[in-house]
N, C-alpha and C positions, 0 to 999 in steps of 0.2 A: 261145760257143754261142748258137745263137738263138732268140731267145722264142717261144714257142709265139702262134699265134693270137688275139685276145681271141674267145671265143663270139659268135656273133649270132642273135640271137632272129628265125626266119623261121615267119611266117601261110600257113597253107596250106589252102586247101581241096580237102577227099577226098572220093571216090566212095565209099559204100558202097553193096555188096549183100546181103539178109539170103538165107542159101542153107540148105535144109533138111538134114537129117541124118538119115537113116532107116537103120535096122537097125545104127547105127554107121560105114553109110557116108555119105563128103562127094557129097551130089551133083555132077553134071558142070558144071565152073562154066566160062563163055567170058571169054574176054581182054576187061574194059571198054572197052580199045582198039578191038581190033580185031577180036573175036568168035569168034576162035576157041580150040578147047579149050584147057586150061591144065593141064601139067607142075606134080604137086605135089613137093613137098620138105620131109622133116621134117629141117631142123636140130637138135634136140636130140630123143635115141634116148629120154629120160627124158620129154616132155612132148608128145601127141600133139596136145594144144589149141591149136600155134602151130604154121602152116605156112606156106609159100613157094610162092607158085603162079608158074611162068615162061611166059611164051608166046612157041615157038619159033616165029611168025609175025615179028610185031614186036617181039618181046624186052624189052615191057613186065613189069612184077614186082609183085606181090600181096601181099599178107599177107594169111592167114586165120585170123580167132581164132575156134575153138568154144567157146559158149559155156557156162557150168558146168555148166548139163543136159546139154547135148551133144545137142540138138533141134536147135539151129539153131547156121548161122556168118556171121561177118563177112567179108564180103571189101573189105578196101581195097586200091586202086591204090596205089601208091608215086610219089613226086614219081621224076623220071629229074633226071639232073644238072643238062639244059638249064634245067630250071624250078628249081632251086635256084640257080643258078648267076644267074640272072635276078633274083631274089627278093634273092638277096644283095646284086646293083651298085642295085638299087633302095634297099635300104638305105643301104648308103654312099652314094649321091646325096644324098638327105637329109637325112642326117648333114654330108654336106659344103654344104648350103644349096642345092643344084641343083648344082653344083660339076661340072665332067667330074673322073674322077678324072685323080691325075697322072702321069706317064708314069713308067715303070720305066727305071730309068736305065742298065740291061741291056736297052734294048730287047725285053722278054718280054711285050708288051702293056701295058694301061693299069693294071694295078694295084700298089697302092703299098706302099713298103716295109714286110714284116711280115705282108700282106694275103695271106690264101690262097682260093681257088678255092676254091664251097663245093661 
């Protein structure tokens, strides 16, 4: 059986936007991306404080936390793969001294055995 992953600790900086809250409703929030509207989605039926905003333009993704008044919410941007995925081989660079990583001996690109796509 084979080992899980070791974790890697990735720095990220996020967009917030503070969006107001009146009468209980989330005002109409645009895609940080690319501005326009944003598809909400409550993932859990028990907590209205945590949502999912998608935008069927560029199919960037959100998270919105209300905040415990429920006056105002957070919207952050979410990292997309590309920029984790990036954040990751920068890690291991450094980790390996500037190093390229080393090839996959299954030819499946450059990364090494055990190493997974973040």
């Amino acid at each position: 059986m084979a080992q899980p992953a070791a974790a890697v600790r990735i720095t990220i900086s996020w967009e917030v936007t503070v969006l107001s809250v009146s009468a209980g409703e989330l005002e109409a929030s645009p895609c940080q991306k690319c501005g326009e509207p944003l598809n909400f989605h409550q993932p859990d039926e028990d907590d209205p404080s945590h949502l999912l905003g998608t935008c069927g333009q560029c199919g960037t993704w959100h998270m919105i936390e209300v905040t415990p008044r429920g006056t105002k919410s957070l919207l952050y941007t979410l990292p997309d793969a590309e920029l984790l995925r990036a954040k990751h081989q920068e890690i291991q660079k450094k980790a390996r001294g500037g190093r390229p990583a080393p090839r996959d001996p299954q030819g499946n690109g450059s990364r090494g055995a055990g190493e997974q796509v973040a």
